[in-house]
N, C-alpha and C positions, 0 to 999 in steps of 0.2 A: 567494620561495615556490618549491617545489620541485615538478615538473611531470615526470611519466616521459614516456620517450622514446615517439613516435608512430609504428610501422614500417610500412609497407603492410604488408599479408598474403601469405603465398606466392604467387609472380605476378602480381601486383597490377601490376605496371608493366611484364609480358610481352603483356598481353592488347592486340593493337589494339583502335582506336576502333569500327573494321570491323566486330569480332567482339561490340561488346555487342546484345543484343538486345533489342527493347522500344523504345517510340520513346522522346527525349528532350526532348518538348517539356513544356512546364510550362503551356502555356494547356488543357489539357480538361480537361473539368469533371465533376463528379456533384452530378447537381440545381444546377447555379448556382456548385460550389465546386472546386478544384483536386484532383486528382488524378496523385501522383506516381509516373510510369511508371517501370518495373523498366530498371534501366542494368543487369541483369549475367543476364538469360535468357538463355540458348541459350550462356554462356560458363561464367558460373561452377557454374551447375547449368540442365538443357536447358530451353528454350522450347519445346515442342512440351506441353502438359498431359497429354499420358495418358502421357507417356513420365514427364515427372517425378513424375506420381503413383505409376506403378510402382518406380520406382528409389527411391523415398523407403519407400514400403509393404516394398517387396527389404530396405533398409536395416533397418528396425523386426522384419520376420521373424530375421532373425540374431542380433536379442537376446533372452537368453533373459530370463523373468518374472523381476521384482524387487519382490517384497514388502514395501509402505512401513510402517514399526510409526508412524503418525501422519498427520498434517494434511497435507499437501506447500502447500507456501508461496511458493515462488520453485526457478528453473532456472537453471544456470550449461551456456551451449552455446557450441562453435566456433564460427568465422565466415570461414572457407574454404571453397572451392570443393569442391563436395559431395565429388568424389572422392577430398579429402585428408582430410576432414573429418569427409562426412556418416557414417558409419559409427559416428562417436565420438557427433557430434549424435542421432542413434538413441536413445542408452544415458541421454540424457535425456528425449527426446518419446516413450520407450515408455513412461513415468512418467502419460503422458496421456492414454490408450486408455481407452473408458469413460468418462472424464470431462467435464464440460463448466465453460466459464469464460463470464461475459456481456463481462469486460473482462483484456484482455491486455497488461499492460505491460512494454517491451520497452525497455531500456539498453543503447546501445552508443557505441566510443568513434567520434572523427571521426578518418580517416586524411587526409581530403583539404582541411578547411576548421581555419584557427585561429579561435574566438572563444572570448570570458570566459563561461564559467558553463556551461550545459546550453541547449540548443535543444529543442523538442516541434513537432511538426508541426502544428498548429493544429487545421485542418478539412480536410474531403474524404475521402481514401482513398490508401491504396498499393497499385499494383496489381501481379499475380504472373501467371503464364500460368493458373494457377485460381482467378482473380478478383479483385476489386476488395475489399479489405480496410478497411471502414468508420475513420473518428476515430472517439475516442469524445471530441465535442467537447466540452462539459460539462465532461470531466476535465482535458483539457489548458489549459482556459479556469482552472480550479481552480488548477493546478500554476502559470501565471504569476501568479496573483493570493495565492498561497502565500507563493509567493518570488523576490525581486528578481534572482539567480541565476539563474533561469528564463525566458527568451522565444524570440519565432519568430525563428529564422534561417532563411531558406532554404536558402542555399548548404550548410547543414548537413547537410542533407537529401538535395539534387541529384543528386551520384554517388558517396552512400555506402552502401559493399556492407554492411557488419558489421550493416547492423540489417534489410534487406529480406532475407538470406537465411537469418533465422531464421521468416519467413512461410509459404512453400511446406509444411514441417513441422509446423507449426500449421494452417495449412489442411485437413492430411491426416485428422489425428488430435484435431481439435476439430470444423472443418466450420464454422459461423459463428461470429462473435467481433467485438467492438470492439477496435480500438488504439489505445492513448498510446503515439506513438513519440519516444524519446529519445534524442538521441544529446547524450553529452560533450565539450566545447572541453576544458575544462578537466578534471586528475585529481586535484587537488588533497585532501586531507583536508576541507576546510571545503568546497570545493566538494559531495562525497562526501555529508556528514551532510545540508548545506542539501535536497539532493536529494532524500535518504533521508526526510528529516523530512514535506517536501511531498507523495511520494509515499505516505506510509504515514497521513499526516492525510487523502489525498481520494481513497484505496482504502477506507479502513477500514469494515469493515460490508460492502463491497459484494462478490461473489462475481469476482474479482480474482488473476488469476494475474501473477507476476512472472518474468521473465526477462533474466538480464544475459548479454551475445555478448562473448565474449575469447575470444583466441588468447595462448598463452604464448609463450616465448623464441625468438627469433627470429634463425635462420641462425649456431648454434654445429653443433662435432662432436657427433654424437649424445651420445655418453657426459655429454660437459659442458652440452648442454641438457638430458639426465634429470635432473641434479641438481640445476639451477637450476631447471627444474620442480614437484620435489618441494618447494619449500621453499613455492610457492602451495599444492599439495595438501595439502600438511601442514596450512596454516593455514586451507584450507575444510572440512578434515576436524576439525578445533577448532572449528570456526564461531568465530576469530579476527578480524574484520575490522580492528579499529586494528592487530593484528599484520602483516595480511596489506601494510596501507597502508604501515606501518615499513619492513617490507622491500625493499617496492616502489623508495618513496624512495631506500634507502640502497646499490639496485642488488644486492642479495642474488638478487632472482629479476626475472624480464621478466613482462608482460604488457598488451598491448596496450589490452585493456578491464578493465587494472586498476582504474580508476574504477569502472567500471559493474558490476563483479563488489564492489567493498567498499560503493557504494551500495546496490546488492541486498540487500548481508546486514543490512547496519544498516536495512535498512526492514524485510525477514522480522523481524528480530531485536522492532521495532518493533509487529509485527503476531502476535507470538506465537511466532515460530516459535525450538527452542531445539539443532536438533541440524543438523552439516552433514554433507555425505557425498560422496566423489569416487566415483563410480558408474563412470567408465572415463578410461585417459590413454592416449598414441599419438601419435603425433608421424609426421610427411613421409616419414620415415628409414622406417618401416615399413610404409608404403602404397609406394614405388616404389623401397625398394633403396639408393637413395643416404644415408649415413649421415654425409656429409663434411661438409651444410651444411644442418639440417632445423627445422623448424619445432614447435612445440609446442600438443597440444590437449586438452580436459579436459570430461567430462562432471561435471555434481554436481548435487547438486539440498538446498533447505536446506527441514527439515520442523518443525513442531511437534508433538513426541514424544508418546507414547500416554497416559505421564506427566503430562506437562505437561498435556495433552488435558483427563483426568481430573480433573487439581486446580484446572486453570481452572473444569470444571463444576460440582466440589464447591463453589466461591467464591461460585456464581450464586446475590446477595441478592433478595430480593423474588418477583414473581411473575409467569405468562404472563398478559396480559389477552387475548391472540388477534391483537393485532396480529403483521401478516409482512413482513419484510425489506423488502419496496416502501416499504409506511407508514412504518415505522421511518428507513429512509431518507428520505424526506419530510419528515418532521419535522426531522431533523438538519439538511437540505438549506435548511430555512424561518428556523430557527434562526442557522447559519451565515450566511445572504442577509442577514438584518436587521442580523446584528451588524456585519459586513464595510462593508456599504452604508453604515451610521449614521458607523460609522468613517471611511469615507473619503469624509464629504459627498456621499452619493448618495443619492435618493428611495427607499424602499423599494416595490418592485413591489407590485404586489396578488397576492395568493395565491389560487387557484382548487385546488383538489383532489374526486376524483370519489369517493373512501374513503367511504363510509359511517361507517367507525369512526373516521377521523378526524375527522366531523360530532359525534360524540358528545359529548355536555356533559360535561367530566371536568376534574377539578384535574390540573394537574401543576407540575415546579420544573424548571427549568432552572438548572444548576450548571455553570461556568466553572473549569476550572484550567489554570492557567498553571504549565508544568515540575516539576510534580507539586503544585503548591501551588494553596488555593484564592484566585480572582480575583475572585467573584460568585455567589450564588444567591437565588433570587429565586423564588415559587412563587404560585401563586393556590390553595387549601385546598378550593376549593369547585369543583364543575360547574357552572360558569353561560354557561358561552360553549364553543363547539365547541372539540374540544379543537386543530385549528389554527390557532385564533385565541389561545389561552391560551398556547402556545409561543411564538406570536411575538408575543405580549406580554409572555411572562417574559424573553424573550430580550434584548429591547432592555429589562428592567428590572435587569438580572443584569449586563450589562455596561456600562448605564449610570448606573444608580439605588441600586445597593445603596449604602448611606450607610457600610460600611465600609471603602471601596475608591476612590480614583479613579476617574474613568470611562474606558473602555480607551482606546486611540490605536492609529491604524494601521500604528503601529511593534511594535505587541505581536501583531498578528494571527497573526502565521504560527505563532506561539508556544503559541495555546491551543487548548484542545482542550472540545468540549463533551459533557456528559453531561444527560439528560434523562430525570427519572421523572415517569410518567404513574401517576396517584393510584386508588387506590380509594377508595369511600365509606365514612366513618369510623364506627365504633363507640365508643359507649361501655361502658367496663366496671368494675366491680367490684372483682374479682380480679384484682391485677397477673399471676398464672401464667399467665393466658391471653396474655402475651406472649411471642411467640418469636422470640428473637434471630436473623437472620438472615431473617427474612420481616416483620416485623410493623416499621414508624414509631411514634411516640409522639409526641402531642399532647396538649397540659397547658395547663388552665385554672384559674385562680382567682381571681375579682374581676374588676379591669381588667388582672392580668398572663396572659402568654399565650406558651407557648412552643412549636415545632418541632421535632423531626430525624428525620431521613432513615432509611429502615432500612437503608442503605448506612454510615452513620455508624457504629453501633454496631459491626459487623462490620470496619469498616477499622481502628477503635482497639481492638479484640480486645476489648470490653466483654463483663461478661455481663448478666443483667437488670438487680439492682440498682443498677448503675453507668451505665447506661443511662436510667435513672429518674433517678438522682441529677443528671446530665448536663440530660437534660431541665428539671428545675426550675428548675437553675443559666440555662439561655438563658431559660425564663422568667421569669427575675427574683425567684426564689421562694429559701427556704432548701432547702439540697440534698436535706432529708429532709421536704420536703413533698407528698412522692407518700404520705406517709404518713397525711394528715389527712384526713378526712372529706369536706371543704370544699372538696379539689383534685380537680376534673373530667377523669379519663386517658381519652383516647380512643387507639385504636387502627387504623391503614391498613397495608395495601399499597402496593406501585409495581412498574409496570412498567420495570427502566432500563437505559437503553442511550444 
């Protein structure tokens, strides 16, 4: 398995022990839980707080506006000592001004500690000269029960610079935030996706910024690091990432957190996002003169396009019920628990929620795919139970009940993804015209036969009404042109899905 090379960062191994600043114990706590204090204040960017606010805010003044045509999805920044560095780091974190995120996740590679797979920090906080930087534990609890690739190292964490000193400039220019900190053992391509996969399955939905810390090529003559430079930028300015991995391997170009920049893309890439962009490069050689032996660094940032934006929204089947992003997540969040826990021989907790509208008596389905293919769905038609209880009873019926399907195992978990529509009350109608593709479900009765689908269905297989109908009869058990008879009962719903 092929593994690039691990270089310390410019002067990584000039700085005494003397000079780091911040203490280095690992026993204090916040609220009862560890808190890991900054090894490289007052060295690698200053410990004094007004000073590093100023020089970081100094930094962000010198670039000029950059108008993003889209989403912005994830950040690619340096991870040197501000003065070599921050300048270039800027031409990304000015990308953040006006914006706010609830959750920040941050990939970098390990210069100091070997182990297999990815490390997260667990619980607690990391702390910076302007404060104490919350987990966001919940996610990183998520990200090892994801993937077996995934768990708490310490040492991983200890005295590694590339992912604390992308903090200070998040602090500046968000102000509060949660953190999943990740740092890389391993840079593997398998490594890469496993990461990318976990990441972008237990951000999705939630208001979630990504961030991957590299430095490029490390101690060529200037001339011959621009061009083994250019062969990364090339490949973030394609939003390439198995390209960006090939070359890495095959020594074409260097980079330090080339893991955590090709995880990055394959989770944005994962989450929407469809365009990359090198926003600024600069290299050692052009901060102090010396051009004999320099270092390499790269701003970028990967967005999803105004385009893309657009045609995702034109795609959106069904309907708003008024639920918001809290609720929505909750549901996924109840969903996920039951399925995970069942799987892996665990009690399912009791579920308490303070939602009003989650109280509501509403039909919904619960539909399971596994690598783009369906695993389970599973629905209740009616409002008869709140609709947090009707989720997390389709849930465990979807992935362990549907009779067309095995029932999951906890080897498939990491693998599926859930989708949930939350029902409107049904109509009967008359006139099949009163159905419209792309909003409206169909439900068919005749006798004892009795058929379902989704208004998500119709729209994935590009049907138009009559094919929809004919569909419909067919899961009912009916001949396909039995939407046509007097005797066959069409009702009509909405959903809410997400």
């Amino acid at each position: 398995m092929k593994r690039w090379i691990v270089i310390p960062a410019l002067m990584l191994s000039l700085i005494p022990s003397a000079l780091w600043g911040g203490s280095r114990e690992e026993g204090k706590t916040m609220a009862g839980k560890n808190v890991r204090e900054s090894v490289i204040a007052g060295s690698w960017y200053p410990g004094n707080p007004s000073r590093l606010t100023q020089d970081i805010q100094g930094y962000l003044a010198q670039v000029p506006e950059h108008k993003l045509e889209g989403e912005l999805i994830a950040l690619i920044a340096p991870h040197a000592g501000y003065v070599y560095s921050g300048q270039v780091a800027a031409h990304a974190y000015k990308l953040l001004q006006g914006k706010h995120y609830d959750i920040v996740v941050i990939v970098a590679p390990s210069h100091r500690a070997y182990f297999k797979g990815a490390s997260v920090y667990p619980e607690g906080g990391y702390r910076t000269p302007l404060g104490i930087v919350p987990v966001a534990e919940e996610i990183t609890e998520a990200l090892m029960q994801q993937s077996p690739l995934i768990s708490a190292v310490p040492q991983a964490h200890a005295q590694e610079h590339s992912l604390e000193i992308q903090l200070p400039f998040l602090q500046v220019v968000l102000g509060e935030f949660r953190l999943v900190p990740i740092v890389m053992g391993e840079q593997d391509f398998r490594t890469c996706e496993e990461v990318s996969k976990a990441v972008a399955a237990v951000i999705k939905r939630k208001n979630a910024l990504l961030v991957a810390s590299t430095d490029l090529s490390h101690f060529h003559p200037y001339k011959e690091a621009v061009g083994l430079d250019q062969a990364v930028l090339k490949r973030v300015d394609a939003f390439d990432p198995e390209g960006l991995s090939e070359d890495l391997g095959k020594g074409r170009c260097e980079a330090c957190g080339g893991g955590p920049v090709v995880a990055v893309m394959l989770a944005a890439q994962a989450l929407g996002a469809d365009q990359g962009e090198v926003l600024h490069y600069a290299n050692s050689g052009d901060v102090t003169g010396d051009r004999s032996s320099v270092v390499g660094y790269m701003a970028g940032v990967l967005y999803k396009s105004a385009k893309a934006h657009k045609a995702h929204n034109k795609k959106k089947v069904g309907v708003d019920l008024g639920l918001n992003e809290e609720e929505k997540q909750t549901l996924h969040e109840i969903a996920h628990t039951v399925i995970w826990n069942k799987a892996s021989g665990k009690e399912v907790p009791e579920f308490h929620v303070k939602s009003e509208r989650l109280k509501e008596l509403r039909g919904a389905f619960v539909t399971i795919n596994k690598k783009g293919s369906l695993r389970g769905c599973i629905g209740h038609i009616r409002g008869t139970k709140p609709l947090y209880q009707t989720v997390e009873e389709m849930a465990a019926a979807a992935a362990f009940g549907d009779p067309r399907f095995p029932p999951v195992t906890k080897k498939e978990l990491k693998d599926l993804e859930i989708e949930i529509s939350v029902l409107t009350p049904f109509k009967q109608i008359t006139d099949v015209k009163e159905i419209e593709v792309g909003v409206h479900g169909i439900y068919m009765e005749r006798g004892y036969y009795s058929g379902l689908l989704l208004p998500q269905v119709a729209t994935e297989y590009g049907w138009d009404r009559d094919t929809f109908l004919e569909h419909t009869c067919r899961k009912a058990g009916l001949p396909h042109d039995a939407w046509k008879d007097k005797e066959t009962k069409i009702y009509i719903f909405s959903a809410d899905i997400f």
